[in-house]
C-alpha positions in Angstrom: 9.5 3.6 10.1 8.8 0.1 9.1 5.6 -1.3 9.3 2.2 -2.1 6.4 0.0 -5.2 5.8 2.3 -7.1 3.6 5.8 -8.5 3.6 6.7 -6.0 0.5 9.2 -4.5 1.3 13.0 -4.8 3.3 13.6 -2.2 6.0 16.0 -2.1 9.1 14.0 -0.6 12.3 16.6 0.4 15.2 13.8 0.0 17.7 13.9 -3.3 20.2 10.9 -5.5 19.5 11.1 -8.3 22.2 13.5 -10.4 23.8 15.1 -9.9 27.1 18.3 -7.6 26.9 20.7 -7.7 29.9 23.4 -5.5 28.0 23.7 -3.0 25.8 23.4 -3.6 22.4 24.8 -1.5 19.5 22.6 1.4 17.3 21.9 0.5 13.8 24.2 4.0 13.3 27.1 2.2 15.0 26.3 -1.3 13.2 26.8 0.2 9.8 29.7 2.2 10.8 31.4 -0.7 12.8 30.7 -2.5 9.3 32.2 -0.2 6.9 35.5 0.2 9.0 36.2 -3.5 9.9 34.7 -4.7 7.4 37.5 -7.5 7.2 37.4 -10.5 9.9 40.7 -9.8 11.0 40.2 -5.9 11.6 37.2 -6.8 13.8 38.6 -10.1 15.6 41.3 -7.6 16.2 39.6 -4.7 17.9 37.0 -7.3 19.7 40.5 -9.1 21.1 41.5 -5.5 22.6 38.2 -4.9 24.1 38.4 -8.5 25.8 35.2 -9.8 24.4 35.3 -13.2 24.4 36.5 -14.8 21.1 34.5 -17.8 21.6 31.5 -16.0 21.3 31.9 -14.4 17.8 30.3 -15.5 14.9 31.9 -18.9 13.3 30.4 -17.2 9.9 28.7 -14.2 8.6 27.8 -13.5 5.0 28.0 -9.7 5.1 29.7 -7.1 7.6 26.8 -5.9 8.7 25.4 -9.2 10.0 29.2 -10.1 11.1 28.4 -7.1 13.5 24.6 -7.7 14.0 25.9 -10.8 15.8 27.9 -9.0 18.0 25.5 -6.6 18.8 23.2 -9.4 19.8 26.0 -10.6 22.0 26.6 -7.5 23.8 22.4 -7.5 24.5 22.8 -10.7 25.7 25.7 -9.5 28.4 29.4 -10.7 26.8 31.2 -8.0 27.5 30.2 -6.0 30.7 30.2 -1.8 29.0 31.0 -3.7 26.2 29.3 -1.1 23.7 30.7 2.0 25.7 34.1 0.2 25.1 33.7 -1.0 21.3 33.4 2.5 20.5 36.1 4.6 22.2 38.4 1.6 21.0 37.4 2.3 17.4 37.5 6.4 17.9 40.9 6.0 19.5 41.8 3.6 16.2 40.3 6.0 13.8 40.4 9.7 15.4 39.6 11.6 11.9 37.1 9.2 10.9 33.7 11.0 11.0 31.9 7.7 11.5 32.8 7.6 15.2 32.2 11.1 15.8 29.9 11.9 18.3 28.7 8.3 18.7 31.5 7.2 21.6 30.2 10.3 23.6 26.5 9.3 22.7 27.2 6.1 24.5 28.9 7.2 27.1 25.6 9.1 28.7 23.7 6.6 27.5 20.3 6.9 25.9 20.8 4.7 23.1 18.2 2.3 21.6 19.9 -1.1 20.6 18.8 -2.3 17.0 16.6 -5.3 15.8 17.6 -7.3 13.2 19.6 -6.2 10.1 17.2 -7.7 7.7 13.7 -7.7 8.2 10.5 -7.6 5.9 8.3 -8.3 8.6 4.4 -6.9 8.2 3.4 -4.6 10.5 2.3 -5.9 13.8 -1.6 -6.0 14.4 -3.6 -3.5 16.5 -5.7 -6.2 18.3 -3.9 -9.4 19.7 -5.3 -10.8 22.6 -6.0 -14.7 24.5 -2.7 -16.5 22.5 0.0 -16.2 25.3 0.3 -19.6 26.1 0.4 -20.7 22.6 3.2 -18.5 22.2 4.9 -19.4 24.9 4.5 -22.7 23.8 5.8 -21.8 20.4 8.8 -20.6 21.8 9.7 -23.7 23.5 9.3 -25.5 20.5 11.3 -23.5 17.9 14.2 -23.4 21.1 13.8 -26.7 22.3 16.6 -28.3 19.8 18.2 -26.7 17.0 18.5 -29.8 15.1 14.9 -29.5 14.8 14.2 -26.0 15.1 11.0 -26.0 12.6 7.6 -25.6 13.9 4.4 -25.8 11.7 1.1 -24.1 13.0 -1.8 -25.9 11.6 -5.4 -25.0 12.3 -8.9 -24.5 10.3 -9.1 -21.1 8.0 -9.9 -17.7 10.4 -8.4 -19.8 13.5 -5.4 -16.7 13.6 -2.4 -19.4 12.9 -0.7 -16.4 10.6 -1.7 -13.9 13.3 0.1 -15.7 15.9 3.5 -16.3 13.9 3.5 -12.6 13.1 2.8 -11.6 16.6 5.9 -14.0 17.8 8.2 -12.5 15.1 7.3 -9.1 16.6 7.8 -10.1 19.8 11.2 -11.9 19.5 12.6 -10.0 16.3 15.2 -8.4 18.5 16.7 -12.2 18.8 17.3 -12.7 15.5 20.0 -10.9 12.9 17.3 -11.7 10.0 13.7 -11.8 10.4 12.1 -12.6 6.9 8.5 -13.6 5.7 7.3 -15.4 2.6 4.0 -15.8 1.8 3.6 -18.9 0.5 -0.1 -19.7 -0.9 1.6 -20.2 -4.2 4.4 -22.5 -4.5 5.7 -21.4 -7.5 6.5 -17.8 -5.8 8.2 -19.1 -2.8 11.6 -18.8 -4.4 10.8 -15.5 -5.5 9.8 -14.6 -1.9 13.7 -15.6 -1.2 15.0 -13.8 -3.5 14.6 -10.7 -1.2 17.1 -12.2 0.7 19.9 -12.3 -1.8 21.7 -8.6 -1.8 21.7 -8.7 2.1 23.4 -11.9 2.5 26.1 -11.1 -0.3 25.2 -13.1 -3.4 24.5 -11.5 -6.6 21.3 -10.8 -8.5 19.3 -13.3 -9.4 20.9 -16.4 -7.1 18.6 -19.2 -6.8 16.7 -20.4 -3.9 19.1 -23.1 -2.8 22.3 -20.8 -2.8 20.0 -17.9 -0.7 19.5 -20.8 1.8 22.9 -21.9 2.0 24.1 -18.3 2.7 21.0 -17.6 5.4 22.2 -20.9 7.2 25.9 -18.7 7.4 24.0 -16.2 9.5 24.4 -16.2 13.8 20.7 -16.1 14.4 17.6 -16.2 11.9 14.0 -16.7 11.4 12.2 -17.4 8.4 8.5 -17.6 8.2 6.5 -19.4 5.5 3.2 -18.3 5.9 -0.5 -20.1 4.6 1.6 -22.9 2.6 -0.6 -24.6 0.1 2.3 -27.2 -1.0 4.2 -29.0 1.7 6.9 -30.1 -0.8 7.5 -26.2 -2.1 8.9 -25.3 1.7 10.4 -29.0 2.6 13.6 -28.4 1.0 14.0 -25.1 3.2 15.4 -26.9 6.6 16.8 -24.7 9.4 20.4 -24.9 10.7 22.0 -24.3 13.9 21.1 -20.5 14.7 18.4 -20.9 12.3 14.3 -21.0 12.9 11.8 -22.4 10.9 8.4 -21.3 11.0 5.5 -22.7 9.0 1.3 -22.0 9.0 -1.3 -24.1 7.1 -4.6 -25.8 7.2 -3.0 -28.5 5.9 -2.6 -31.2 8.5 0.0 -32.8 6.4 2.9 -29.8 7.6 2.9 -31.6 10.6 5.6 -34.1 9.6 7.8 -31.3 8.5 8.7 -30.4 12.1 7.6 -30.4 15.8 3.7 -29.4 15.5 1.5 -27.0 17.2 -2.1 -27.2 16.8 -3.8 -23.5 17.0 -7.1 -24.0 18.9 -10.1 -21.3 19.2 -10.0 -18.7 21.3 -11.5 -19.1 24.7 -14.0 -17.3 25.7 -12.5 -14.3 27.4 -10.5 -13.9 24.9 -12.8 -13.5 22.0 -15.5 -11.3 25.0 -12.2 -9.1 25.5 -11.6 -8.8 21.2 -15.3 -7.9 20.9 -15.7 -5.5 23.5 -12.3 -3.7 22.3 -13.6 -3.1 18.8 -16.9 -2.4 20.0 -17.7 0.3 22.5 -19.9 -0.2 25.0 -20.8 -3.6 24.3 -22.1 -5.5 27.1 -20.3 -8.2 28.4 -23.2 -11.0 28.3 -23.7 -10.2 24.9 -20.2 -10.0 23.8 -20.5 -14.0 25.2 -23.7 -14.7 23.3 -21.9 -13.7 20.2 -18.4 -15.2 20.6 -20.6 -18.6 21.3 -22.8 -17.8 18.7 -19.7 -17.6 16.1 -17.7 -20.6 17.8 -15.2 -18.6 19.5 -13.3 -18.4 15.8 -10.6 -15.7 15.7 -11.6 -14.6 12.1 -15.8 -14.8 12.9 -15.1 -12.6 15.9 -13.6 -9.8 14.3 -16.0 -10.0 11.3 -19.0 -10.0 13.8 -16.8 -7.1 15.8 -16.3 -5.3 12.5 -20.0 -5.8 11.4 -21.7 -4.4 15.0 -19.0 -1.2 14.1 -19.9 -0.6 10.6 -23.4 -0.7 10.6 -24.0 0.7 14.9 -26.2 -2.9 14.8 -26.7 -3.1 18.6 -25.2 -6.5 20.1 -28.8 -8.1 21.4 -30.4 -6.8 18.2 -27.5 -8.5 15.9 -27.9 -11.8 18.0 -31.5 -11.8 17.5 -31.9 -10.8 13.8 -28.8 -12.4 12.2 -28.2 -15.6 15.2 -31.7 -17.1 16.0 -32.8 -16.1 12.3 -31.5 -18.4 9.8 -33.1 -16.6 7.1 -31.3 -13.5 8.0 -27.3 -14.5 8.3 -24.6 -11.8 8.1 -21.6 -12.1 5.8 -19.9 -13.1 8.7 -21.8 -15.9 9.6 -21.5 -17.0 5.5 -18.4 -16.9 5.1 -17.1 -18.8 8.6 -19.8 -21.5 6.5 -17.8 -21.2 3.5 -14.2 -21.3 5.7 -15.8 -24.4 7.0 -16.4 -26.1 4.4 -13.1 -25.5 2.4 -11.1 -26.7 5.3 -13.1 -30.2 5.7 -12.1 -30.7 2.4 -8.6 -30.4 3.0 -7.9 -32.3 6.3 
């Protein structure tokens, strides 16, 4: 099972994680089987002819088999072949009756039950618990990064705790199912970013130590991709890095400057209900008016919330009594409240 707090490691995760799907895509079982038996583009142009799924929609270029089929698997979601999975694989067993990497999966298919796979390469981390108030931003996101693939690179910008990283990891989750490679690079320190990508090298068929440029080349190869670069110090580390058709860019920051790297998206506070509903989740039995005497006494800041959520938990400080002592008494502020001060002031020193 895939999931942590950090963007450590590569897995494959056969579950869907968002998108719509009208069709049935393949299993990662049958993507890695489909991929070691027509592994050439001829074998699988050839078997896909027989099938009748339309030529015009396969790949114009895939690095690897495995995202060569990826694509297709995306395409049979999407509705390109009507049975089109139920038909892939009885063609293939009838091709290759001995072959023990069909057996079983045609008649798995054919009463159904089968759970279509996400993307072949992923190193998302784990989704969080608590997500709540950003659906229009989201949505708006979306329309951004599909709006025009010439320009399919959105930058997030916002003050520190404002939950810009939050919200790019929650889309990825959601739409991760879209995309035949779903990759994150944490990018506070520009002179790691090309290590970041180096991840990326072995699944898209280059060798060992291949440089940034040539990972980015090969990525552009792939059907359908996303590529975050997450809390970016250096605008001109991540420039370079430009999607191509198929390909999304996605970029957070405080720095205001990201803005001229693609189309921009300003991440605003929460509104009220929002950080009311975030409070009252973490804490139980928290009364609504004070829930909205705290999320206005901490500016309605994604980060201050949960702190002030996480405090109230920790310590079983009642709401009214953590409003009273820690709020109205200056003398008496909560790490919270210090560091949304210290947050702050960083950030006007960056804009």
């Amino acid at each position: 099972m895939c999931g942590g707090v950090t963007a450590s490691s590569v897995c494959v995760d056969s579950a869907v994680r968002g998108g719509a799907v009208n069709g049935e895509g393949l299993t990662e079982r049958e993507i890695s089987a489909f991929a070691a038996v027509f592994h050439d583009r001829d074998a699988a142009t050839d078997l896909l002819a027989a099938v009748r799924f339309p030529l015009a929609d396969l790949p114009s270029s895939a690095p690897t088999p495995r995202l060569f089929w990826s694509a297709i698997s995306r395409e049979l979601r999407a509705g390109a072949l009507v049975d089109g999975r139920r038909k892939l694989l009885t063609a293939a067993r009838e091709r290759y009756p001995n072959n023990s990497a069909f057996d079983g999966i045609a008649t798995a298919a054919a009463v159904g039950g089968a759970t279509p796979s996400g993307p072949v390469v992923w190193n998302l981390p784990g989704r969080l618990p608590r997500f709540v108030g950003r659906d229009g931003l989201l949505a708006d996101l979306h329309a951004k990064l599909t709006a025009d693939a010439r320009v399919a690179l959105v930058a997030l910008d916002g003050m520190g705790g404002v939950g810009k990283s939050a919200a790019a990891l929650e889309y990825a989750h959601r739409h991760a199912a879209e995309f035949d490679v779903a990759w994150w690079v944490p990018a506070e320190r520009a002179e790691l970013v090309g290590q970041h990508l180096a991840g990326l090298a072995k699944a898209l068929g280059l060798p060992p130590g291949s440089d940034p440029a040539s990972i980015w080349i090969a990525l552009r190869r792939v059907a359908s991709w996303l590529v975050i670069f997450d809390n970016v110090e250096d605008v001109g580390a991540v420039a370079p890095f430009q999607p191509g058709e198929g390909g999304r860019v996605l970029v957070t920051s405080r720095l205001r400057s990201v803005r001229g790297l693609g189309r921009a998206l300003p991440v605003p506070l929460l509104d009220r209900d929002a950080s009311v509903a975030l409070l009252q989740e973490r804490v139980s039995g928290l009364d609504r008016a004070v829930a909205g005497q705290l999320a206005a006494a901490v500016g309605d800041l994604p980060f201050a919330v949960e702190q002030a959520a996480g405090y109230l938990d920790e310590t079983d400080t009642p709401g009214r009594r953590l409003l009273l002592r820690h709020v109205w008494d200056r003398s008496a502020r909560p790490r919270w409240q210090s560091s949304l001060a210290r947050r702050a002031r960083t950030d006007r020193g960056r804009h």
